[in-house]
N, C-alpha and C positions, 0 to 999 in steps of 0.2 A: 844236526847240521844239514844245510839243504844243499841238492846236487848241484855242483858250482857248474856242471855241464851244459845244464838245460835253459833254457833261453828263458827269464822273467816272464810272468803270462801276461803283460800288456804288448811283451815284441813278438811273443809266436801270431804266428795266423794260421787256421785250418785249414785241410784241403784246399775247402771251398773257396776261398778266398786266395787260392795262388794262383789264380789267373782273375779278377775280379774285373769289372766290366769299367768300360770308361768314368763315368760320374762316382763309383764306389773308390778307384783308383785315382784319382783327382782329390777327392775328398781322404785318401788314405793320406797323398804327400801334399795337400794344406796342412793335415793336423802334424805332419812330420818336422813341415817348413817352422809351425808356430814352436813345439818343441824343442827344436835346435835355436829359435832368434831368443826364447826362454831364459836360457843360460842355467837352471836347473837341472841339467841329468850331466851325470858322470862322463868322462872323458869317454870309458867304453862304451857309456849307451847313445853318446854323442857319434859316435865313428859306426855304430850300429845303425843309429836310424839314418846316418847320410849315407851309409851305402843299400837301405830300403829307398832310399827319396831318390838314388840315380836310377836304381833301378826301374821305380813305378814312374819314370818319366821314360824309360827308354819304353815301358809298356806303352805309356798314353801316348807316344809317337807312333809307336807300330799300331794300335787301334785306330788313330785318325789315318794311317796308309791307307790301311785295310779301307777302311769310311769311303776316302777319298779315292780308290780304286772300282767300289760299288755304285758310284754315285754318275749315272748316265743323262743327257739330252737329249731330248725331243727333237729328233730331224727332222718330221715330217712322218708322210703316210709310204708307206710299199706301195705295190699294184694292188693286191686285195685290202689294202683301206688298213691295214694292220701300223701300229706307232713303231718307230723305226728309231733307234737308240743309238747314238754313238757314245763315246766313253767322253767325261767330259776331258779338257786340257785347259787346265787353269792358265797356263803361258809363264807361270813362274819357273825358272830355274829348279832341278830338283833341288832340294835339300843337302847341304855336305854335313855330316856329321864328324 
């Protein structure tokens, strides 16, 4: 009889994969999204992947932060001729989550 404990091997993910990169992690909760609109998996692996699917969007928000806190403008030149960055400011309202 198999260990009713251990998570089926299509829901685990290794290491590697618990921080996965934005395009990896978009790509994890499309395939999530399409499994749950399915109507094929059991109630628990229904409540399994929609609590993977809030998760890897709470990820892909905090990756576009991050993105979107890296991402600088071209002021102009300093006195030695050097490019001169300011952060940009999109104007939008933050985000209320």
């Amino acid at each position: 009889m198999p260990d009713s404990s251990s998570p089926s091997p299509d829901l685990s993910r290794s290491a590697s994969e618990a921080h996965p990169g934005f395009e990896v992690a978009l790509e994890r909760l499309e395939e999530t999204v399409r499994l749950l609109e399915s109507s094929t998996l059991s109630l628990d692996e229904a409540l399994h992947r929609h609590a993977e699917g809030i998760q890897l969007v709470a990820h892909c928000l905090n990756l576009l932060d991050q993105a979107e806190r890296r991402v600088h403008l071209l002021a102009g030149l300093d006195e030695q001729g050097q490019p001169r960055l300011e952060p940009f400011a999109s104007g939008d309202e933050p985000r209320q989550e």
